[in-house]
N, C-alpha and C positions, 0 to 999 in steps of 0.2 A: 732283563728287568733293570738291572745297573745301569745297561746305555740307553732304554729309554727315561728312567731317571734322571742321568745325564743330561739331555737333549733336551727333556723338558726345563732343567735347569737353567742350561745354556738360552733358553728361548726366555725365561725370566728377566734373566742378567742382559738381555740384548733389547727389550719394549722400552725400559728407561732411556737407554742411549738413542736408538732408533726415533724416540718420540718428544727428544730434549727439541725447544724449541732456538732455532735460532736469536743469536744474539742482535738485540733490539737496533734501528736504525740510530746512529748520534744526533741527536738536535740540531736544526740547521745555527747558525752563529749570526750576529747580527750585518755583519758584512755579506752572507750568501742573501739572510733575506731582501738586503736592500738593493743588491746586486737584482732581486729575481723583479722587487718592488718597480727600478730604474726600466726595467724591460718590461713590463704591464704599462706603466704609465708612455713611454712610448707607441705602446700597442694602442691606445686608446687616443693620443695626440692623433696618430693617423688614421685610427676613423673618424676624428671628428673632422681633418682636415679635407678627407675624402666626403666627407659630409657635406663642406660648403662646396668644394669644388663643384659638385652634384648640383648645388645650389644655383651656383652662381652658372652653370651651364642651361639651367633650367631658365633662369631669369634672362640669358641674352636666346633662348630658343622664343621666349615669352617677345621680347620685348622686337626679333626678326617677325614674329607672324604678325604682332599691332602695326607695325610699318607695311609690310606687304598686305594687309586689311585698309588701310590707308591708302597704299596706293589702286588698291581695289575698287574705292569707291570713287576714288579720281577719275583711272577710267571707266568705269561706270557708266557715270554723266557725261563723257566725252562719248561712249558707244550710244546712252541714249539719244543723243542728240544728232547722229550722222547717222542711227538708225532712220530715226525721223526723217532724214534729207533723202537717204536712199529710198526710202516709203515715197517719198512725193515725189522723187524722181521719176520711179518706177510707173506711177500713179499718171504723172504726167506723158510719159512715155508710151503707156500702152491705152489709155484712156482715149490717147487724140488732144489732150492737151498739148503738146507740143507734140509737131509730126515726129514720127519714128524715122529708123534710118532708112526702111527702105521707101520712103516716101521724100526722104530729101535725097535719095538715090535717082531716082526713077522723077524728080520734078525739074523746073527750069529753072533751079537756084545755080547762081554762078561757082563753080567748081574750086575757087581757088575759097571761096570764102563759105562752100560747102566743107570741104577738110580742114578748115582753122572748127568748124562747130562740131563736127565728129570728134575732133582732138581735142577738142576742152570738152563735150561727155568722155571722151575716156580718161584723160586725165582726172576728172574728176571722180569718175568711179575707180581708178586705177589710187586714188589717195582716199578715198572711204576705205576700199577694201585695206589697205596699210594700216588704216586706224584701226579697222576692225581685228585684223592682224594682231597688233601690238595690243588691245584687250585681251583677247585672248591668250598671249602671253603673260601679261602682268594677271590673270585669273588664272592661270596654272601656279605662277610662281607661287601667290595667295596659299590655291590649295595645298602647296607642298610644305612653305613656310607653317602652312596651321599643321598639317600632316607630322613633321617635324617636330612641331610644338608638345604635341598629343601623343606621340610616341617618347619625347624625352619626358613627359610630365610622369607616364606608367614606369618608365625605366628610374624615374627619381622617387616612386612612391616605391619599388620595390626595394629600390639600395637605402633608403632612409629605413626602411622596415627592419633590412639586413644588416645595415650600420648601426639603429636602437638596440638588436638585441646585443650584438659585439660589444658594443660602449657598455650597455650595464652588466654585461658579463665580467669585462674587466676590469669596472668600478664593483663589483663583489670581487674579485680576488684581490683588487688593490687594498681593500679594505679589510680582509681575511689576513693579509699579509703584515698589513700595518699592526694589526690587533697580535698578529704574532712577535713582531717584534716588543710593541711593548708588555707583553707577557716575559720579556729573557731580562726587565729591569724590574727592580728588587727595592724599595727604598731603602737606604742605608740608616744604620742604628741599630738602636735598642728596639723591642717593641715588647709592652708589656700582657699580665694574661687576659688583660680585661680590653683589650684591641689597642687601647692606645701606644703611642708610644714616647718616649724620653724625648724629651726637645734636645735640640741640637745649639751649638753657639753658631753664628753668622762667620763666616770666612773667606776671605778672597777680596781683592777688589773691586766686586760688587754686593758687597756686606750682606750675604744671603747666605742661606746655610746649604748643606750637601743635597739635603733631603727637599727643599725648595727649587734648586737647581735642576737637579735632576727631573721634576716636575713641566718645569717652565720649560726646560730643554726637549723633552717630551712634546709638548705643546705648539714650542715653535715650529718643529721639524714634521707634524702633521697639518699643522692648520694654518701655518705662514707667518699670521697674526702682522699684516703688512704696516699700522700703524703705530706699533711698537708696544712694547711691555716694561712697567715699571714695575718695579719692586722694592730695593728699602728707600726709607725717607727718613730722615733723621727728629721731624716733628714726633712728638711722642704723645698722641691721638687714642691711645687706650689700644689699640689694634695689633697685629701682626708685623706691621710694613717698618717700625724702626726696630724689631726682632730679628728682621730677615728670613718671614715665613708668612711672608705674603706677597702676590704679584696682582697685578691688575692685567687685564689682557685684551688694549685698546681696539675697537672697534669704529673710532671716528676719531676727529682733533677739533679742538676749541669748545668741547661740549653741546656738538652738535650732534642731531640723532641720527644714528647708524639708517646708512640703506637695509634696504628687505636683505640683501646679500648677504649684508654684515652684522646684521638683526639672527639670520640663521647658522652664521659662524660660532656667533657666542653663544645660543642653544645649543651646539652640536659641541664646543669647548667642554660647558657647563654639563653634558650628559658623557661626555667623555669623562669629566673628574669625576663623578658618582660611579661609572661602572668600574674602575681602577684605583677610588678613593681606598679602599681597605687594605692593597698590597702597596700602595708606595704614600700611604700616610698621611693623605689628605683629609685636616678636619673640617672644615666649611666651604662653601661654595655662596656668594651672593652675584646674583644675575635679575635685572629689571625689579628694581624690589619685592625679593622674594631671597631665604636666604634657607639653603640645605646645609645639614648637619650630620658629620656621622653616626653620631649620637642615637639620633631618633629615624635618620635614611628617608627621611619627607620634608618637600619645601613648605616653608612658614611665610606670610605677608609680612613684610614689614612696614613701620611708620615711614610717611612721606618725610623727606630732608628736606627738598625746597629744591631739587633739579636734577636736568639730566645724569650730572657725575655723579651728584651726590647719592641718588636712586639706582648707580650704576644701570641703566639703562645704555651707557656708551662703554662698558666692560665687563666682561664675569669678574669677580676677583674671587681670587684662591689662596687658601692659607693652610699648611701643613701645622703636623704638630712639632 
């Protein structure tokens, strides 16, 4: 009775340990993620690379069968045409139109100037048949050139099919990975109970604060933002930008209006600062006149200014607290 009391004891004391779960994997750090990031996007450089190659193999298979179609219908007109001559030949030949051979065989024409006329019909049949020869070759090559064409055209719809789904397989992880990274930054400061947080003073020499910085640096390192990003200005305009907690995030130069390209960079900026606005401290967002607020977390219209900058239609700009 004691040792199975025991036993079952022992069997108590051993479910906890037996059932402890292991200890959880470490986060990866920003260096592994980008490290994995650098390898997806190469992954996808070379399918798209493979992509035109396909392309462009497709377009010289295209552009050999229109030349061998070409020269198709050259000889063509050169076959119809010396078909026609063998037709009357033949026509004349066996009709009695002109005696046959064995009738300038077997008649009293002079012999030396009987085989100069045997040798010019076979010459001459002996250069139809040549022509008709060499049709027949350039209508093989034809067929094969299209053949060619029509087999690389299937072989390009299948690898486009298999390169589409590859490419946006690895534009979703590129994008899983990216989102992971900016999940490991934190905006710096205070942050108070009511979501807002402590404003920051501007530092550094580019007079912007920790908390802007870190934003903008965000931004560049996803979205390129190839025409550059301002942020403070020293005019004092009521705004953010001579605080050092505002950046503009150019989309074109001279106030001219963004391409369709660069029109969907700054939608995809501006909906990046809204799904990240509450962990790293961003309080507005204005893009195409329209200006989102953390506040209320919905775009509002705003008054016309009188132009492209001024309607930010050529920039999101973004201002932390």
């Amino acid at each position: 009775m004691v040792r199975r009391g025991a036993a079952a004891l022992t069997a108590v004391l051993l479910v906890p340990l037996s059932a402890t779960a292991a200890p959880a994997a470490p986060k990866p750090t920003v260096k592994q993620l980008k490290k994995e990031l650098a390898e997806l996007q190469k992954e996808s450089d070379k399918l798209i690379t493979d992509y035109y190659n396909s392309r462009i193999a497709q377009q010289k298979a295209e552009k050999a069968e229109k030349a061998a179609r070409e020269k198709l219908a050259a000889a063509q007109e050169v076959y119809d045409r010396n078909s026609g001559e063998l037709r009357a030949m033949a026509i004349a030949e066996y009709t009695g139109g002109e005696p046959n051979r064995i009738a300038l065989v077997t008649g009293n024409e002079d012999p030396t100037a009987l085989l100069s006329r045997l040798a010019l019909v076979q010459h001459l049949v002996d250069l139809q048949d040549a022509r008709l020869r060499g049709y027949a070759q350039v209508r093989d090559a034809h067929q094969q050139a299209k053949d060619e064409a029509a087999a690389r055209a299937k072989e390009l719809a299948e690898t486009v099919g298999d390169l589409e789904k590859g490419k946006k397989k690895a534009e979703r992880q590129i994008e899983r990975i990216k989102d992971k990274i900016d999940q490991l930054y934190q905006a710096p400061g205070v942050r108070r109970s009511d979501g807002t947080w402590v404003p920051q003073l501007p530092e550094g020499s580019d007079n912007i604060t920790p908390r802007m910085r870190l934003v903008k640096q965000l931004i560049k390192d996803r979205f390129e933002v190839p025409f550059g990003i301002g942020c403070y200005r020293a005019i004092q305009d009521g705004g953010e930008h001579p605080l050092g907690r505002a950046c503009d995030f150019m989309l074109s130069r001279g106030g001219a209006l963004p391409s369709g390209a660069e029109l969907k960079r700054g939608e995809e900026i501006a909906n990046w600062a809204i799904k990240n606005a509450k962990r790293l401290g961003i309080m507005y967002i204005i893009y195409r006149q329209r200006i989102w607020h953390a506040g209320t977390g919905a775009w509002r219209t705003m008054s016309d200014r009188g132009g492209t900058t001024a309607n930010h239609y050529d920039h999101p700009h973004i201002s932390v607290y």
